[in-house]
TORPAMAR-544402 format. One record per residue (C-alpha): residue number from 1; residue in one letter; y, x, z. Coordinates in Angstrom, 3 decimals. Layout:
BEGIN
[NUM,'a',[Y,X,Z]],
...
***
This chain:
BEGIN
[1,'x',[-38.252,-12.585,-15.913]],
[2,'x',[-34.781,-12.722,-15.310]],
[3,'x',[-32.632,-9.938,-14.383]],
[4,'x',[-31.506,-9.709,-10.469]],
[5,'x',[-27.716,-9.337,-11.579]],
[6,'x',[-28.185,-12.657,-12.898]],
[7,'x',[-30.003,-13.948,-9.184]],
[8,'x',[-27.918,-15.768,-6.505]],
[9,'x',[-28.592,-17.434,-3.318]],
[10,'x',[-32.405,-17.871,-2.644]],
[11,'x',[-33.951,-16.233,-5.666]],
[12,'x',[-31.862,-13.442,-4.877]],
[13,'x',[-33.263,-12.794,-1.492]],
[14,'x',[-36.870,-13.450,-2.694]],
[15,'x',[-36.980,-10.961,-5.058]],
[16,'x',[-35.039,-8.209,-3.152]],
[17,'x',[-37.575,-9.051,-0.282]],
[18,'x',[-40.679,-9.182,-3.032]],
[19,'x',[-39.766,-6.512,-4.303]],
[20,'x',[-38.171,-4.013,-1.069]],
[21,'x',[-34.708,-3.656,-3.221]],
[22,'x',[-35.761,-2.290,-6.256]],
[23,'x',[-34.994,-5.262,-7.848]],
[24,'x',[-31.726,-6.835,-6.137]],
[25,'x',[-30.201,-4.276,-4.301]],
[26,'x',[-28.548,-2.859,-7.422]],
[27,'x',[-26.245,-6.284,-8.606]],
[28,'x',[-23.180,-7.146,-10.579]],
[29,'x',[-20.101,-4.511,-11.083]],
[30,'x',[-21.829,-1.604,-9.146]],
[31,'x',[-22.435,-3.662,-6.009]],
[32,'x',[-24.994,-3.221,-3.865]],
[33,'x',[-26.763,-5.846,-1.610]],
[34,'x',[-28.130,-5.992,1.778]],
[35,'x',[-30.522,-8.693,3.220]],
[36,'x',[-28.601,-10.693,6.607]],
[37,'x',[-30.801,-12.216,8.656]],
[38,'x',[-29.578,-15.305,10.900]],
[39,'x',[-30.192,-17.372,13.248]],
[40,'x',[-29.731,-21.289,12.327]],
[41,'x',[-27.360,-22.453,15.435]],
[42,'x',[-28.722,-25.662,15.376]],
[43,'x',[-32.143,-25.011,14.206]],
[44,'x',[-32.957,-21.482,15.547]],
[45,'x',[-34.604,-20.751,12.339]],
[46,'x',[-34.182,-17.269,10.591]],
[47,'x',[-31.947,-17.476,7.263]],
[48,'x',[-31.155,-14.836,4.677]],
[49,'x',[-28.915,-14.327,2.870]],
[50,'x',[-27.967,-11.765,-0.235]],
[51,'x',[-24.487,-10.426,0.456]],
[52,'x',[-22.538,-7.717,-0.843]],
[53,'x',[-22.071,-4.603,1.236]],
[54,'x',[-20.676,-1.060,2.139]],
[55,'x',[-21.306,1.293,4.361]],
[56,'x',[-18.597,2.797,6.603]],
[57,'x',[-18.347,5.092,9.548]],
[58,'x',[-22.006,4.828,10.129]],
[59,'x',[-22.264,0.984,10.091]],
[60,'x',[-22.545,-2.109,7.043]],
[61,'x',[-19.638,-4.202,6.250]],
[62,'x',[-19.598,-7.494,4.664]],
[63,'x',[-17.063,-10.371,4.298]],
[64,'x',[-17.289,-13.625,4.990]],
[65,'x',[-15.916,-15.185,1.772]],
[66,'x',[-17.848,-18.707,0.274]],
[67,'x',[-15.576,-17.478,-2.628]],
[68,'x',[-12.163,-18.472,-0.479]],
[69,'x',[-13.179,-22.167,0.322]],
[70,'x',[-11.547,-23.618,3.981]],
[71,'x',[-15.290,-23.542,5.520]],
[72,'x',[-16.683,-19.959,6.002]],
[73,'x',[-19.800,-19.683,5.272]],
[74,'x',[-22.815,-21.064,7.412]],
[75,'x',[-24.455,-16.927,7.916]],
[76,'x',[-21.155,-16.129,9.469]],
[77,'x',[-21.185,-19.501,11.867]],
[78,'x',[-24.442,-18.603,12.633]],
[79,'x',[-23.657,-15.575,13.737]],
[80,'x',[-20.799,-16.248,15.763]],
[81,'x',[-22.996,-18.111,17.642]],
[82,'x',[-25.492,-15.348,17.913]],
[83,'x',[-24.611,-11.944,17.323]],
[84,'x',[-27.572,-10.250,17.307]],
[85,'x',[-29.124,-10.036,13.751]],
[86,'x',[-31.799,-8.180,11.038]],
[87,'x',[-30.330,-6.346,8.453]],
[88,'x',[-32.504,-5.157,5.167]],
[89,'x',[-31.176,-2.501,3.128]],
[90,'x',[-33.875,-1.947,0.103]],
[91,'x',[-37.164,-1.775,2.617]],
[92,'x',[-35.359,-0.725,5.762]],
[93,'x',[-35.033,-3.150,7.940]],
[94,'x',[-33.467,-2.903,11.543]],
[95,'x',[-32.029,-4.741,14.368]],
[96,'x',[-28.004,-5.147,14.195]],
[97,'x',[-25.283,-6.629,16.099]],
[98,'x',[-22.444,-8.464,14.109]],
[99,'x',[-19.095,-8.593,15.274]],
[100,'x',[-15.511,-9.316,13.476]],
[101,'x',[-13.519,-6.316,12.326]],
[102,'x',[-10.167,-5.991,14.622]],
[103,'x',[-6.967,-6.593,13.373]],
[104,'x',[-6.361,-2.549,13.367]],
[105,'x',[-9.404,-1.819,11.260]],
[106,'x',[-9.146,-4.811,9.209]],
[107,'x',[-7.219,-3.779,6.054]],
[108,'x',[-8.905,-0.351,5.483]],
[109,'x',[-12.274,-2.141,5.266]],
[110,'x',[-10.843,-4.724,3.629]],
[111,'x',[-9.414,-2.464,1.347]],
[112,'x',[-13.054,-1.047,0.404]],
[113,'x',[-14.584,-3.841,0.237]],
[114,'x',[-12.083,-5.336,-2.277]],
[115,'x',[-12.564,-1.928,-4.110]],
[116,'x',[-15.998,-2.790,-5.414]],
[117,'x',[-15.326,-6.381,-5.505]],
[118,'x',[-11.487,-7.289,-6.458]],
[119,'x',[-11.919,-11.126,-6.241]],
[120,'x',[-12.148,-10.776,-2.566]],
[121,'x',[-8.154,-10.673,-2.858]],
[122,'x',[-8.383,-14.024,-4.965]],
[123,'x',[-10.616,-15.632,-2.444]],
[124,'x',[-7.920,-14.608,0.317]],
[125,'x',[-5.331,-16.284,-1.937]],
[126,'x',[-7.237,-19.879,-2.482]],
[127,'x',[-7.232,-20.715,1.182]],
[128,'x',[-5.005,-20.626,4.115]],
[129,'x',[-7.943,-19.326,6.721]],
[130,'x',[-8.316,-15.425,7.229]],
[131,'x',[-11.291,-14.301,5.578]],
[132,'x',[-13.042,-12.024,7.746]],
[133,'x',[-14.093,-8.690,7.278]],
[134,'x',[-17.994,-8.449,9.197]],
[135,'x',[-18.511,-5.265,10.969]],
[136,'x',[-22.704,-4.881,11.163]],
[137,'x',[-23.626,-1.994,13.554]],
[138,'x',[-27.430,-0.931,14.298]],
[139,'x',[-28.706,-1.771,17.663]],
***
């Protein structure tokens, strides 16, 4: 069976979900990983997605990367268009509400984020559109 570190994308989140964390919530370089749950803007189906997190101040942050392409990714479309999202963190899972970080608290998450994952500052150097730090807050 292969390793979670070594899981991306789908397989990820099945196994994390199969398995409530214990395999896939522990991933490469220290990180940690949290379950997003979407809706599809177009098809108002639920997606999930594996994503890198922290917590601060009492909330989950995340950022909104695709590894510093031009498009952001689809989760973070999706929830611009809807806001209110799930959230699994090893088998709890809760109701959330995503929002942007502001352009005051911005760099100190940014900062810890980019602490457990340094190519964050890479991705911000391949493309000209602000990569955005996600603020998830339970609801």
């Amino acid at each position: 069976m292969t390793s979670a570190i070594d899981l991306h994308g789908d397989e990820h989140v099945a196994r994390y979900l199969e398995t409530d964390g214990e395999d896939g919530f522990r991933w490469r370089n220290g990180t940690e990983i949290l379950i997003l749950f979407t809706k599809g803007r177009k098809t108002g189906e639920q997606r999930s997605h594996a994503l890198i997190f922290r917590e601060h101040e009492g909330a989950y942050l995340v950022v909104a990367s695709k590894g510093g392409t031009d498009a952001p990714p689809a989760w973070f479309v999706n929830l611009q268009a809807d806001p209110a999202v799930e959230v699994q963190i090893k088998a709890d899972r809760f109701a959330a509400r995503a929002r942007v970080a502001t352009p005051a608290e911005k760099p100190e998450m940014w900062a810890k984020m980019a602490e457990v994952w340094p190519d964050y500052d890479e991705y911000q150097k391949k493309t000209s559109r602000e990569i955005p730090v996600v603020v998830l807050e339970r609801a």
